[in-house]
N, C-alpha and C positions, 0 to 999 in steps of 0.2 A: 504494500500500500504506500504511495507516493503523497503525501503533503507538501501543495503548494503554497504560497505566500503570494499576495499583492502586493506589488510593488506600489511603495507610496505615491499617491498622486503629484503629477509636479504641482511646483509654486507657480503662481501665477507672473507674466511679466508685469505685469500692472497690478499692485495693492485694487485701487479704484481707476473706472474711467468712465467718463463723464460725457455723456453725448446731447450736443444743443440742437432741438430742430431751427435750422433757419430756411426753412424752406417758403420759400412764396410763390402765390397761386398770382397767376396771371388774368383768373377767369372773375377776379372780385369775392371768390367764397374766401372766408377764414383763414388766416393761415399765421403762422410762427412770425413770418419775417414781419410780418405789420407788426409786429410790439417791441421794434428793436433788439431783437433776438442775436445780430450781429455783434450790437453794443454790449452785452449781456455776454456774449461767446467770449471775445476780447477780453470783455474785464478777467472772469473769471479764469483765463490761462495765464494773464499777467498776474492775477492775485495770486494763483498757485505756483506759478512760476517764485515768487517777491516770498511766497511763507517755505519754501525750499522743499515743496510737497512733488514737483515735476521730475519724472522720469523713471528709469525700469525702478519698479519693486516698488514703487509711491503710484502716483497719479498724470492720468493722462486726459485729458480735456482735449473733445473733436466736436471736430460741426456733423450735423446730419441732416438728411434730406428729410422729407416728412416722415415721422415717425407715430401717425396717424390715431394721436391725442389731440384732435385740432380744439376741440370742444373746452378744453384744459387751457389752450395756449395765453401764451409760450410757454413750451415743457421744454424740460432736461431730465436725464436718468443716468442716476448713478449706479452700477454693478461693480461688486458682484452682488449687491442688496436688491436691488430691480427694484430704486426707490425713484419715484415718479414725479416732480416738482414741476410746478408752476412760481414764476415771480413777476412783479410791479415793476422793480427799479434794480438799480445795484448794490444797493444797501440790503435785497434779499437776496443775490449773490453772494456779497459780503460775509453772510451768515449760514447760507450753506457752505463753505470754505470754510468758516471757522470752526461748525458745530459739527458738521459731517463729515469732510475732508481731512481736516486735521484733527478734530476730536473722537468722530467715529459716533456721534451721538444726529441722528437724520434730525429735520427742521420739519417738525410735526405741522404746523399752522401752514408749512408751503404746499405741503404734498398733494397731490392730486389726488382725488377721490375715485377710487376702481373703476366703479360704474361710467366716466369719461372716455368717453374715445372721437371720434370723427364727427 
């Protein structure tokens, strides 16, 4: 009788990564990029970049195409949590970078409600 063993799961390259929709509809329906989702992408890889959170084994911050939370927008989602955020301004950037990013504790009052999609 042969006993095998599972080989440990690798680490991941990325702690977190962070994906912003900036996508914009051309047709006038809803979409991420009307709420300044690009101002919002920017800050928050300078902010993570500036708190020393960037690169393998921490966090990685990317734009993404629609991500078909329109109903929420502007969304971001951080993994490996598959935690779902809407925000205002950059001051709730600001605090998901500090509370989630670098603390590990999500930004309860941002997050998107399940039931949200398109």
């Amino acid at each position: 009788m042969s006993t095998s063993t599972t080989p440990p799961a690798p680490s991941p390259y990325y702690q977190r990564h962070v994906f912003f929709c900036l996508n914009q509809r051309d047709n006038g329906e809803r979409s991420c990029g009307d709420f300044n989702a690009q101002a919002a992408f920017d800050h928050c890889k300078k902010r993570v970049k500036a708190e020393g959170l960037a690169g393998a084994g921490k966090v990685r911050v990317n734009k993404a195409g629609c991500l078909d939370r329109c109903a929420a927008g502007p969304v971001a989602v951080v993994y490996p949590e598959a935690v779902w955020y809407t925000y205002l301004d950059l001051t709730d950037i600001d605090e998901i970078v500090e509370s989630h990013l670098k603390g590990g504790q999500p930004v309860e009052r941002l997050r998107v409600p399940p039931h949200l999609g398109r």
